[in-house]
C-alpha positions, 0 to 999 in steps of 0.5 A: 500500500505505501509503495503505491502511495509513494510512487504517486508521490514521486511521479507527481514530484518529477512533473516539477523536475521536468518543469523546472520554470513552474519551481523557480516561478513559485519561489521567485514569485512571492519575492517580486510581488512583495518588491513591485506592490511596495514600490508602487503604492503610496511612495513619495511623489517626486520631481513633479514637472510644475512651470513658474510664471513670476510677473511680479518682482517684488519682495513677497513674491520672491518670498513664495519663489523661495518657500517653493525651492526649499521644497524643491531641494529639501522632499523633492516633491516637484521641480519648478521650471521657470518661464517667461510666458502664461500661455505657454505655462498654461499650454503645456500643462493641457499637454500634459508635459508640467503637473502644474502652472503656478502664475504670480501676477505682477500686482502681487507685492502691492497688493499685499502690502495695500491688504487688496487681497492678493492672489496667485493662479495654480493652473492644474493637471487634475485627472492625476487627482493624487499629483494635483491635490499634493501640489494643490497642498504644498503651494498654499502651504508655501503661500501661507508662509509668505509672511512667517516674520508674524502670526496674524490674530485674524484673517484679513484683506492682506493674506495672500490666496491661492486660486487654483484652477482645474484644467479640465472636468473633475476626475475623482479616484473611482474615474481616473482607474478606467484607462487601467481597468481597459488595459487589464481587460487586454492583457487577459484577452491576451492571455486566453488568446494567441500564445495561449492557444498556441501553447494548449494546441502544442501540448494537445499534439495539434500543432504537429498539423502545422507541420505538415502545411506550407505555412511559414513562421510568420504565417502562424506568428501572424494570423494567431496575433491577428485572432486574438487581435479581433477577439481582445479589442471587442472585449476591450472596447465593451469594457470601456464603454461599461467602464464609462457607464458605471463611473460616470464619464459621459459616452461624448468623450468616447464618441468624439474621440473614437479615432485615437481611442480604437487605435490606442486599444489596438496598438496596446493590443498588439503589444501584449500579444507580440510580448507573450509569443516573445516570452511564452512562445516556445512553452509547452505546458499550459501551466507555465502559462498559468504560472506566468500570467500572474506575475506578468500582471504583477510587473506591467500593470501596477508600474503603469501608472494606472492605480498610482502616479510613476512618479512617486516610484523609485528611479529603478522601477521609473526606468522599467516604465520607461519601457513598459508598454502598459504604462504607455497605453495607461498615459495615452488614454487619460490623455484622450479621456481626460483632457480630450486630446486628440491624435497629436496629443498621445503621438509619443505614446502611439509611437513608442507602442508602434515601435514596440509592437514591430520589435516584439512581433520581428523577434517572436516570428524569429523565435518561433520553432516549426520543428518538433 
């Protein structure tokens, strides 16, 4: 009786030997997740792009200048970028390339020392409602200090506010994870499609088939990543538009940027699809699939910015999103939805994806093994 108990034993303890990736990925696993969720959430923002605009050269305006860099240098939580011209300041932050715009008008001074009630404009990037409402706190705090000389008994004329300004419509925390919630709808469409099926179909004996066809590598690479192209998109597409249902973001800004939002969709899809024939292309379990797949949400999707800011990450994890394709995708489409940019405002993001997805497809179709 023991001896059959321990021969099931050790014919189940040799399936792990024979697949050795599915042993490392149990140990490496748990390590990875504790790195990458504990540098994705809640960290410290940092070097926030925010444009300076000073009209104004008197005394309390350098006072508030001052208060600034010694954030500036001290928690490093943005850094300032002086300019000359208010369009400019107020433009790039439309275009998302500065969190935001600090405006001190050139009556400032005066109209402090005259108790006129002075004020400054913050012009901010509000969909990234964490990055805004840090800086949204840091500047009043810098302005309220401006005159730290004495501690007024009461409020009057002569303190200095702040007057921030939203850009663009109200985003609040549950809205601004509908681009991430889109993009995790792709990377498992990508899962149960392409690669997947290539890899069921070899562990089936079904691939043998293509064997026997005049099929090339980039005839199987292609029309598989083509399937699961039609397949994911659909998916995806539907869960955005119920994405926008649930949440409350007008279907008017899907409708009126049909254009971008398809193509960013699209190209995001081929991204995942090209890297999984990259990195599971050759597999021949579908448990390695499985093992795989979630550590490869791990590693794409929190680094993406789509739960929290990139900037709050350290500069290792900065760097990897750099190159991640999801974050690219997650970025593209706050921008269409958020601040209703059109092609040209995401054609940074629509590049990189179009380039990756050129590599990673060339290198799988290269990788790819039609022989036994």
């Amino acid at each position: 009786m023991m001896i059959r108990f321990f021969a099931v034993v050790e014919r189940d303890l040799l399936k792990f030997k024979r697949n050795p990736v599915v042993l490392a990925m149990s140990i490496l696993m748990p390590v990875i997740y504790l790195v990458i969720l504990g540098n994705s959430f809640q960290g410290k923002l940092t070097d926030l792009p925010v444009a300076v605009v000073n009209q104004d050269p008197g005394p309390y305006a350098k006072r508030i200048l001052e208060n600034l860099r010694a954030i500036q240098a001290g928690p490093r939580t943005f850094s300032l970028l002086g300019m000359s011209d208010q369009g400019e300041a107020v433009k790039g932050v439309k275009e998302g390339r500065y969190k935001a715009a600090i405006i001190i008008p050139p009556d400032f001074s005066k109209r402090v020392a005259l108790s006129a009630r002075p004020e400054v404009g913050l012009f901010l990037d509000n969909p990234d409602n964490i990055s805004a409402e840090t800086i949204r706190n840091l500047f009043g705090a810098a302005i309220l200090s401006m005159r730290s000389e004495y501690v007024p008994i009461r409020e009057n004329a002569g303190e200095a506010h702040l007057r921030d300004i939203n850009l663009f419509p109200k985003v609040d925390y549950y809205q601004s994870l509908v681009p991430g919630v889109v993009i995790m709808a792709i990377f498992l469409g990508t899962l149960t499609t392409g690669v997947f099926n290539l890899v069921m179909d070899r562990f089936l004996g079904i691939e043998e088939s293509y064997l026997l066809t005049p099929l090339t590598r980039a005839h199987i690479v292609s029309g598989l990543v083509a399937s699961g192209l039609s397949i994911t998109t659909g998916i995806a597409s539907l869960i955005l538009v119920v994405s926008m249902l649930i949440t409350g973001i007008p279907l008017s800004r899907a409708l009126g940027q049909i254009l971008p939002l398809f193509l960013v969709i699209v190209l995001a899809t081929l991204c995942l699809l090209s890297l999984m024939f990259v990195i599971l292309g050759r597999a021949g379990h579908p448990r390695i699939v499985g093992v795989l797949s979630g550590f490869l949400n791990v590693i794409l999707f929190f680094p993406s910015g789509a739960v929290y800011p990139i900037a709050s990450f350290p500069g290792w994890l900065k760097a990897f999103a750099k190159i991640n394709p999801e974050a690219y995708a997650v970025d593209a489409l706050k921008a269409i939805l958020f601040r209703n940019a059109g092609l040209a405002g995401v054609s940074g993001d629509i590049a990189f994806l179009a380039v990756f997805t050129a590599v990673t497809l060339t290198f799988s179709i290269l990788a790819f093994k039609r022989t036994l």
